[in-house]
mmCIF entry with sequence, helices, sheets and N, C-alpha, C, O atoms, coordinates in Angstrom:
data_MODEL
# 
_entry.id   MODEL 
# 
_entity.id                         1 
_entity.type                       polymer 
_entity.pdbx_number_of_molecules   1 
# 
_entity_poly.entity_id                      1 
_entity_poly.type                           'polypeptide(L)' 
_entity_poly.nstd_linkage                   no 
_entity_poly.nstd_monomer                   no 
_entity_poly.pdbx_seq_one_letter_code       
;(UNK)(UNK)(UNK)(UNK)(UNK)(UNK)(UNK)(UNK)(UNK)(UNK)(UNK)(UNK)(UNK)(UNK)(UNK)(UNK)
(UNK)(UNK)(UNK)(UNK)(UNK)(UNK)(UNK)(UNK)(UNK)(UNK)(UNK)(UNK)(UNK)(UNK)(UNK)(UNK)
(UNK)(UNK)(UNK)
;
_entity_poly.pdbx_seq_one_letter_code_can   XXXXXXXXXXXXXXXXXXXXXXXXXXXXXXXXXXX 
_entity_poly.pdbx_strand_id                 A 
# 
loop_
_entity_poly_seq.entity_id 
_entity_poly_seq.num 
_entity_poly_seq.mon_id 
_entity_poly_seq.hetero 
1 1  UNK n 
1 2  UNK n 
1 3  UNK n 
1 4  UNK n 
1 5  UNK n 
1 6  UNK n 
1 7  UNK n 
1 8  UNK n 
1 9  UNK n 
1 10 UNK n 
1 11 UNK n 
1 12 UNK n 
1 13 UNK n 
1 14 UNK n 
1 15 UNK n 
1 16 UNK n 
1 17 UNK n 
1 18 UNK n 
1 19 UNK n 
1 20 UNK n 
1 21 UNK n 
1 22 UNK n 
1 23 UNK n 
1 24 UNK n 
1 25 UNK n 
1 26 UNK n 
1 27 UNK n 
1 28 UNK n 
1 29 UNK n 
1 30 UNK n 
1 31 UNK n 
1 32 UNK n 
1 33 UNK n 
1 34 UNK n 
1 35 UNK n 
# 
_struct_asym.id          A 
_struct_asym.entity_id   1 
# 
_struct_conf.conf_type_id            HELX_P 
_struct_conf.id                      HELX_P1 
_struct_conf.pdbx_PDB_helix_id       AA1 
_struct_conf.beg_label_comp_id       UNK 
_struct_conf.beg_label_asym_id       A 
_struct_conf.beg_label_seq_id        12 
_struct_conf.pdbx_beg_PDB_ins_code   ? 
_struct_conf.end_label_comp_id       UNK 
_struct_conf.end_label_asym_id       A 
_struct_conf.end_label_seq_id        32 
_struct_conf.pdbx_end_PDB_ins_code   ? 
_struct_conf.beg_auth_comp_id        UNK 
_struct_conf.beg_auth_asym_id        A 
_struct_conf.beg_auth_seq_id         12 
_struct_conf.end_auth_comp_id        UNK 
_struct_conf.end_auth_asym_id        A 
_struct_conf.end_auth_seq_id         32 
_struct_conf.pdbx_PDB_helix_class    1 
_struct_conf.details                 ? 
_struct_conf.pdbx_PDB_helix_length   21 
# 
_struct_conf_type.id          HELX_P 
_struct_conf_type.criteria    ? 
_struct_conf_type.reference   ? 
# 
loop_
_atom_site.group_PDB 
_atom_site.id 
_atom_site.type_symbol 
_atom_site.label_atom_id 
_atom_site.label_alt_id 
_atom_site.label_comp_id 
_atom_site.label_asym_id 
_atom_site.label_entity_id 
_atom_site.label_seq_id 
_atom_site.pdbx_PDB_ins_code 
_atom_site.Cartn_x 
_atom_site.Cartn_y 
_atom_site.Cartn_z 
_atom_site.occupancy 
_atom_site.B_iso_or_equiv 
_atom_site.pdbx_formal_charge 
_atom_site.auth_seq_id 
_atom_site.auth_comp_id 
_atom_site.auth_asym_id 
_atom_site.auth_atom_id 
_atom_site.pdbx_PDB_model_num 
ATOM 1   N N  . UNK A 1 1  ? 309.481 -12.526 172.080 1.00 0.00 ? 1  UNK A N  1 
ATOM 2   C CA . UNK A 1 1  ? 308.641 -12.491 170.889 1.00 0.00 ? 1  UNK A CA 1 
ATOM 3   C C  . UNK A 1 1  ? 307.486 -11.527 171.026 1.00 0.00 ? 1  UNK A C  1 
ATOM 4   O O  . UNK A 1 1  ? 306.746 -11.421 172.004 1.00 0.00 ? 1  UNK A O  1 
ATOM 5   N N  . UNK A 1 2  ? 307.444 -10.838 169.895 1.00 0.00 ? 2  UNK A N  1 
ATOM 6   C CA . UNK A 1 2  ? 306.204 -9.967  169.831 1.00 0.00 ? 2  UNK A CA 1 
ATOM 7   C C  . UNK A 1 2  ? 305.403 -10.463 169.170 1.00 0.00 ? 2  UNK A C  1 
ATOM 8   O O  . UNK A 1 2  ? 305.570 -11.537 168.592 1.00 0.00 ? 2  UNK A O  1 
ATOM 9   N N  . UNK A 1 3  ? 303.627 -9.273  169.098 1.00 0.00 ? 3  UNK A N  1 
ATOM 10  C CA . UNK A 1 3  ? 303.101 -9.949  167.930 1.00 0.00 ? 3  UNK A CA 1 
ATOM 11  C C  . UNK A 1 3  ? 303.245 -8.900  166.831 1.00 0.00 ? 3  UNK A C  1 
ATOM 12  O O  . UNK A 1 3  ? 302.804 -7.759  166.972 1.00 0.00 ? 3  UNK A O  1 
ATOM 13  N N  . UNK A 1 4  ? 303.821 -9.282  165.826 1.00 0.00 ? 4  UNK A N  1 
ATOM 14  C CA . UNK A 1 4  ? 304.636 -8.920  164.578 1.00 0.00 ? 4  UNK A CA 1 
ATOM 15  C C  . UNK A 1 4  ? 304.358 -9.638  163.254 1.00 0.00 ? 4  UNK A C  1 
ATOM 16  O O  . UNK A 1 4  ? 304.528 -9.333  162.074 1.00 0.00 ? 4  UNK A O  1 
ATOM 17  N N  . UNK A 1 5  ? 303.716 -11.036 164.088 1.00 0.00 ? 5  UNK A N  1 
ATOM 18  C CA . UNK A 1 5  ? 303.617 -11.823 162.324 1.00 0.00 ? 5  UNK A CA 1 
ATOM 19  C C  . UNK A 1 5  ? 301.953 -11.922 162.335 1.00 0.00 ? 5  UNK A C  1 
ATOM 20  O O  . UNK A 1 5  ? 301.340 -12.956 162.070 1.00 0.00 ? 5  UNK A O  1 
ATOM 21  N N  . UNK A 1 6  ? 301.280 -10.530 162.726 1.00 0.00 ? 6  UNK A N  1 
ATOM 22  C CA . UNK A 1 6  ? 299.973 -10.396 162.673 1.00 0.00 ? 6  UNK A CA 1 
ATOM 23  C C  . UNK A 1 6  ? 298.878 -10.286 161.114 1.00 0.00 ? 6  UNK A C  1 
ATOM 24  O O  . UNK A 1 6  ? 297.828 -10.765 160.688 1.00 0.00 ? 6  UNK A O  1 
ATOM 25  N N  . UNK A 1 7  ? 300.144 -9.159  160.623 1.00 0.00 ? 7  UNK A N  1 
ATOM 26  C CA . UNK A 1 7  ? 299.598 -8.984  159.239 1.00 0.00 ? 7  UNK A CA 1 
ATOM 27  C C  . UNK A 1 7  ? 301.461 -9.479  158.275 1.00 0.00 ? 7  UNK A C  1 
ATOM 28  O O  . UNK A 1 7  ? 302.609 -9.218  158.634 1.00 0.00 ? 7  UNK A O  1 
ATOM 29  N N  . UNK A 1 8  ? 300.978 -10.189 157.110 1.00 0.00 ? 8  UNK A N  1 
ATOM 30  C CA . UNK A 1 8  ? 302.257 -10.428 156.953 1.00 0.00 ? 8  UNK A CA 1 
ATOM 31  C C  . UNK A 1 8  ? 303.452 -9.562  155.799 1.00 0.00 ? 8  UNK A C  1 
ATOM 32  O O  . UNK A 1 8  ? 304.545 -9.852  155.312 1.00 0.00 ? 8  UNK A O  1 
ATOM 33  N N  . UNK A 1 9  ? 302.341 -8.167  155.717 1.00 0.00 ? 9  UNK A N  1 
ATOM 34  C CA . UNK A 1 9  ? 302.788 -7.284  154.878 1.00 0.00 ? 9  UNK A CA 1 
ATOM 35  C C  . UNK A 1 9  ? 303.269 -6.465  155.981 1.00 0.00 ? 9  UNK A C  1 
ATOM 36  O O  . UNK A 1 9  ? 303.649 -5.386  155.527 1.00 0.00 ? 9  UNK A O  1 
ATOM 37  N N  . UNK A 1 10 ? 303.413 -6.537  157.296 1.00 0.00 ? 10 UNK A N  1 
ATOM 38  C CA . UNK A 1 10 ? 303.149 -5.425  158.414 1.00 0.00 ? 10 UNK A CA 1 
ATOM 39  C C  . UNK A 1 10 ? 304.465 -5.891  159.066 1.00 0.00 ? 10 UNK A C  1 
ATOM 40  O O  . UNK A 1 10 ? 305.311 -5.098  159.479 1.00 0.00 ? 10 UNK A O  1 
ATOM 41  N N  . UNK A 1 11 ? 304.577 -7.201  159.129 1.00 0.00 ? 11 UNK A N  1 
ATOM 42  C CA . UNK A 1 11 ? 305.105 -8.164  160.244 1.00 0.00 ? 11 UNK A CA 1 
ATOM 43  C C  . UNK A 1 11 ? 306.734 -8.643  160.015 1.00 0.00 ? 11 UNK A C  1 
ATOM 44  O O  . UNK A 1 11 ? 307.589 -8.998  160.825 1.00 0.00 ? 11 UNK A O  1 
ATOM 45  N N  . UNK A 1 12 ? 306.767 -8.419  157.912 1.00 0.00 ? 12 UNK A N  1 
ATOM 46  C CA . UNK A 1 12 ? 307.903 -9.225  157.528 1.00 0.00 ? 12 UNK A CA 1 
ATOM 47  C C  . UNK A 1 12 ? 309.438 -8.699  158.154 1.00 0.00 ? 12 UNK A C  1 
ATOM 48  O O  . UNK A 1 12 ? 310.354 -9.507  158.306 1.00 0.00 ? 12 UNK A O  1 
ATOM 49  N N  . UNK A 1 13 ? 309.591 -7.148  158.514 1.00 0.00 ? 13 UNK A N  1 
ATOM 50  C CA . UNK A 1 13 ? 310.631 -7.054  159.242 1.00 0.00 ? 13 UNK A CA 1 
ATOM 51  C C  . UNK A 1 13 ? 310.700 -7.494  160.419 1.00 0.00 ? 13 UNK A C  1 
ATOM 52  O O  . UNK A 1 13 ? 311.688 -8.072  160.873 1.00 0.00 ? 13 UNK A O  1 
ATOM 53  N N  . UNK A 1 14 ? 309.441 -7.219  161.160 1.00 0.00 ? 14 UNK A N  1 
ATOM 54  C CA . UNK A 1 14 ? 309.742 -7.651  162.292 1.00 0.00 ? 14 UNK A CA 1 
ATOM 55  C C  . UNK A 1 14 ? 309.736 -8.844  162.769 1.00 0.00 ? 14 UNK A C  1 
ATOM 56  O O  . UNK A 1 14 ? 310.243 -9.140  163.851 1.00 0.00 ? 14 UNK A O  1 
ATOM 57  N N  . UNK A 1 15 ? 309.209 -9.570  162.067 1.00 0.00 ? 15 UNK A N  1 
ATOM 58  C CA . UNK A 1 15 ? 309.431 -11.046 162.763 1.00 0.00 ? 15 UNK A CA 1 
ATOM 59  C C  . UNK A 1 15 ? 310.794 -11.489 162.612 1.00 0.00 ? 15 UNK A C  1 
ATOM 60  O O  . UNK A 1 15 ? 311.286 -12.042 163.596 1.00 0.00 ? 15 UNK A O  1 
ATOM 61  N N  . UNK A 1 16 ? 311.595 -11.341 161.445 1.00 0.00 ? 16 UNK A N  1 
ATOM 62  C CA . UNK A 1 16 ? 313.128 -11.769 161.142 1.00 0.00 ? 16 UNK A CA 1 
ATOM 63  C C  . UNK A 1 16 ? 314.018 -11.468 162.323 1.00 0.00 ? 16 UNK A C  1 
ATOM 64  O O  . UNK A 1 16 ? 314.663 -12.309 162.949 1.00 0.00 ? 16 UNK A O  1 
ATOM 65  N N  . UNK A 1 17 ? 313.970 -9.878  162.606 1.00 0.00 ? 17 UNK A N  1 
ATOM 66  C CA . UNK A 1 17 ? 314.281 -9.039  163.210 1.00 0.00 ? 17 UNK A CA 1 
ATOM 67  C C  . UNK A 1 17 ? 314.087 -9.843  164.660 1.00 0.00 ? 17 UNK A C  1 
ATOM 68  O O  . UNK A 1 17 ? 315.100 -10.410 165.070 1.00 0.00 ? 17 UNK A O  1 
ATOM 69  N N  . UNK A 1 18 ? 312.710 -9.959  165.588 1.00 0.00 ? 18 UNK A N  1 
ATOM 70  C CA . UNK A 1 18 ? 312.642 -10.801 166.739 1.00 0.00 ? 18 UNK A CA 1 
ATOM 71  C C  . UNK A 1 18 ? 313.507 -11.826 166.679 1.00 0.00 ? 18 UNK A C  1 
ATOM 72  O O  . UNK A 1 18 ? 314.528 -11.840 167.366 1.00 0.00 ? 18 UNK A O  1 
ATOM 73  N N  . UNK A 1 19 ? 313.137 -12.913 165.739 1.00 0.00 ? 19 UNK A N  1 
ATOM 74  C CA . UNK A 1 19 ? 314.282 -13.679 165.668 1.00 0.00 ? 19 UNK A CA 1 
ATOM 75  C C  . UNK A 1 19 ? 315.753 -13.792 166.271 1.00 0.00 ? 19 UNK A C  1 
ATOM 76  O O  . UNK A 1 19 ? 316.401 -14.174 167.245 1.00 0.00 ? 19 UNK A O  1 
ATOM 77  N N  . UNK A 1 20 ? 315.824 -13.222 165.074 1.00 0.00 ? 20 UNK A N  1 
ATOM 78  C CA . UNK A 1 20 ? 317.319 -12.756 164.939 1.00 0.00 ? 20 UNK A CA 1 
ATOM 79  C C  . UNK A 1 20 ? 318.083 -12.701 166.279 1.00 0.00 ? 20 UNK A C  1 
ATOM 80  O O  . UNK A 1 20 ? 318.967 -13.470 166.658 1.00 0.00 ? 20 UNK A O  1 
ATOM 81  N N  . UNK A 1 21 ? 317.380 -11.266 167.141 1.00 0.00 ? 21 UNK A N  1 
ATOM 82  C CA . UNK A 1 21 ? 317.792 -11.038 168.371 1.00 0.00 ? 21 UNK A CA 1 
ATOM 83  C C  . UNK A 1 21 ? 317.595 -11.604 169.275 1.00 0.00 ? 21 UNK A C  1 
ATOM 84  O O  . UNK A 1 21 ? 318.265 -11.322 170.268 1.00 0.00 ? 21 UNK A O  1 
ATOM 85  N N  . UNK A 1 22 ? 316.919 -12.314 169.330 1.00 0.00 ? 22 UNK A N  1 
ATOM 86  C CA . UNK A 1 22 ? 316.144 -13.845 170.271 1.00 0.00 ? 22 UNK A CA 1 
ATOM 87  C C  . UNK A 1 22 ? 317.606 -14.798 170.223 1.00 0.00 ? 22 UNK A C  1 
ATOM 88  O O  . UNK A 1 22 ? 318.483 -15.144 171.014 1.00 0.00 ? 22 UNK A O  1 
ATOM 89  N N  . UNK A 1 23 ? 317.346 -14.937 169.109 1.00 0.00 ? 23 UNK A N  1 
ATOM 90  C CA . UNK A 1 23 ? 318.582 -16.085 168.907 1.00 0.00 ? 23 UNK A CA 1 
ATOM 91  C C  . UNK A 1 23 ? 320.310 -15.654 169.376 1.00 0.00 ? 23 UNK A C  1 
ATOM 92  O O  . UNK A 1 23 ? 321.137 -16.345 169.970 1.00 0.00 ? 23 UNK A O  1 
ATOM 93  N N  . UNK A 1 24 ? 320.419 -14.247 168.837 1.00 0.00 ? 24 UNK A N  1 
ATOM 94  C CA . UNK A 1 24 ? 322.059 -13.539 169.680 1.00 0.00 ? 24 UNK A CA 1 
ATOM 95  C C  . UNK A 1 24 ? 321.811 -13.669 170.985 1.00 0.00 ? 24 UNK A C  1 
ATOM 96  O O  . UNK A 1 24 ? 322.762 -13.984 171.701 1.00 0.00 ? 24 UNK A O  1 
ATOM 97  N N  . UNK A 1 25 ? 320.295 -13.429 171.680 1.00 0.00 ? 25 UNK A N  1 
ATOM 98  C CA . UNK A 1 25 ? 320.369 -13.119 173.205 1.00 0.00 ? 25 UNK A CA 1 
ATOM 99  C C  . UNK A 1 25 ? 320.767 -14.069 173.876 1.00 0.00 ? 25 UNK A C  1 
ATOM 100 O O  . UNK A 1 25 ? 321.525 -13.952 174.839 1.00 0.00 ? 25 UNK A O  1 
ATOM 101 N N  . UNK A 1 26 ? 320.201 -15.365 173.355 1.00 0.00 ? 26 UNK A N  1 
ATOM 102 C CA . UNK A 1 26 ? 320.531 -16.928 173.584 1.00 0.00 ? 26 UNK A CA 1 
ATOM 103 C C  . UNK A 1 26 ? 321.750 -17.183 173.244 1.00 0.00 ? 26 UNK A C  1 
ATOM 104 O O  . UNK A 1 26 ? 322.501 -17.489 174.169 1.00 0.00 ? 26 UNK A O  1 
ATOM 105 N N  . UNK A 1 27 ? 322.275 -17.142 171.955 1.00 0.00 ? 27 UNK A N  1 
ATOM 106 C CA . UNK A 1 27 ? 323.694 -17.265 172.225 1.00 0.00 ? 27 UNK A CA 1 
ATOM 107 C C  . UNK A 1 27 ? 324.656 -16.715 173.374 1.00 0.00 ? 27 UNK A C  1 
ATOM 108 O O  . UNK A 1 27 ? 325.403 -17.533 173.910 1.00 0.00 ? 27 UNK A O  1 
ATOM 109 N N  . UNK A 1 28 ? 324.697 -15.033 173.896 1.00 0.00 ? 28 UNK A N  1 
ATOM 110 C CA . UNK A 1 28 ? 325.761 -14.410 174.353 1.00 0.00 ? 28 UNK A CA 1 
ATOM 111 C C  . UNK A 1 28 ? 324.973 -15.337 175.714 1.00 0.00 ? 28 UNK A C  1 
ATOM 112 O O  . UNK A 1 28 ? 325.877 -15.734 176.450 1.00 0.00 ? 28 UNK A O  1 
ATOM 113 N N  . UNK A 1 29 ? 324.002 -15.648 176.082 1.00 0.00 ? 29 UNK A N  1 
ATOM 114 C CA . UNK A 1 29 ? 323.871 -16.220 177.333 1.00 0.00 ? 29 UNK A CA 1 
ATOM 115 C C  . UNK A 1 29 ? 324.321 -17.317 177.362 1.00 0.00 ? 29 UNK A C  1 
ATOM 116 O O  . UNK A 1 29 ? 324.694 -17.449 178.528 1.00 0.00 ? 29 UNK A O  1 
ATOM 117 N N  . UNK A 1 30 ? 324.588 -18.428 176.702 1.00 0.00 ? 30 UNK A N  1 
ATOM 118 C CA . UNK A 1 30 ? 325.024 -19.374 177.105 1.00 0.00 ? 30 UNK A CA 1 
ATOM 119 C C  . UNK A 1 30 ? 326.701 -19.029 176.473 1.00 0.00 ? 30 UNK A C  1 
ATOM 120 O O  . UNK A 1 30 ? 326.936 -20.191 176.140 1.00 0.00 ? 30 UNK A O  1 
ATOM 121 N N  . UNK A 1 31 ? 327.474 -18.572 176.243 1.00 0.00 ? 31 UNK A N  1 
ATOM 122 C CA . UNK A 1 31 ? 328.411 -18.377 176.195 1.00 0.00 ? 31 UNK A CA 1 
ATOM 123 C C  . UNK A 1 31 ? 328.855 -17.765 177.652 1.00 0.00 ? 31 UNK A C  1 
ATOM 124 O O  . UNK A 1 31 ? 329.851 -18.261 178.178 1.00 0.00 ? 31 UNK A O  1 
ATOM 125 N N  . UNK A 1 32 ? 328.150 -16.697 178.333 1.00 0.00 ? 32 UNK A N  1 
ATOM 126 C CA . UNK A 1 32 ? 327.894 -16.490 180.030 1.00 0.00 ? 32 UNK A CA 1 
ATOM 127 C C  . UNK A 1 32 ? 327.874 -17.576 180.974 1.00 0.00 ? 32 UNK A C  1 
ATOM 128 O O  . UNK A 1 32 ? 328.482 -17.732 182.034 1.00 0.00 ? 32 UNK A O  1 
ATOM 129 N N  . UNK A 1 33 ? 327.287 -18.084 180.540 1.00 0.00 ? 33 UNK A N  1 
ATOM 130 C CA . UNK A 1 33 ? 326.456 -19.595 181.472 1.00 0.00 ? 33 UNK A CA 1 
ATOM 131 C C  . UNK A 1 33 ? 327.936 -20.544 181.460 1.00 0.00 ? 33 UNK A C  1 
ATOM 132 O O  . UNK A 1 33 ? 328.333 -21.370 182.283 1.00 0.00 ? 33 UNK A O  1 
ATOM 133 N N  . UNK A 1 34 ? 328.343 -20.227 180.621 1.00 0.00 ? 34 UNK A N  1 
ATOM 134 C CA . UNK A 1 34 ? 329.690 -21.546 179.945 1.00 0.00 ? 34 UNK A CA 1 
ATOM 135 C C  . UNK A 1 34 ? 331.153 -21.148 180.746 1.00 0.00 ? 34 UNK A C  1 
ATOM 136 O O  . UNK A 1 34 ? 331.923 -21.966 181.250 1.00 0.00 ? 34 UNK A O  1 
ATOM 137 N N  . UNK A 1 35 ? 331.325 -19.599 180.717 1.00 0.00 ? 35 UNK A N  1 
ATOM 138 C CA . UNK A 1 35 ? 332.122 -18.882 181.535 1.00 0.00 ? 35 UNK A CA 1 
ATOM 139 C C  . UNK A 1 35 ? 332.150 -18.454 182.510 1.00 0.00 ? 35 UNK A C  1 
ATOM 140 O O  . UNK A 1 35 ? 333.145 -17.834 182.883 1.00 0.00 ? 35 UNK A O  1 
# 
């Protein structure tokens, strides 16, 4: 996580965006972890 949701006219891509990839990184790892 960055800081991205500082201003929220500044921030709105990027916070989705962190997300987003936060959440795939966590997925393909425990799909790793599982295999």
């Amino acid at each position: 996580g960055g800081g991205g949701h500082r201003n929220a006219a500044g921030g709105t891509l990027e916070v989705p965006m962190d997300e987003a990839k936060g959440t795939l990184i966590r997925a393909v790892t425990e799909e790793l972890d599982r295999a």
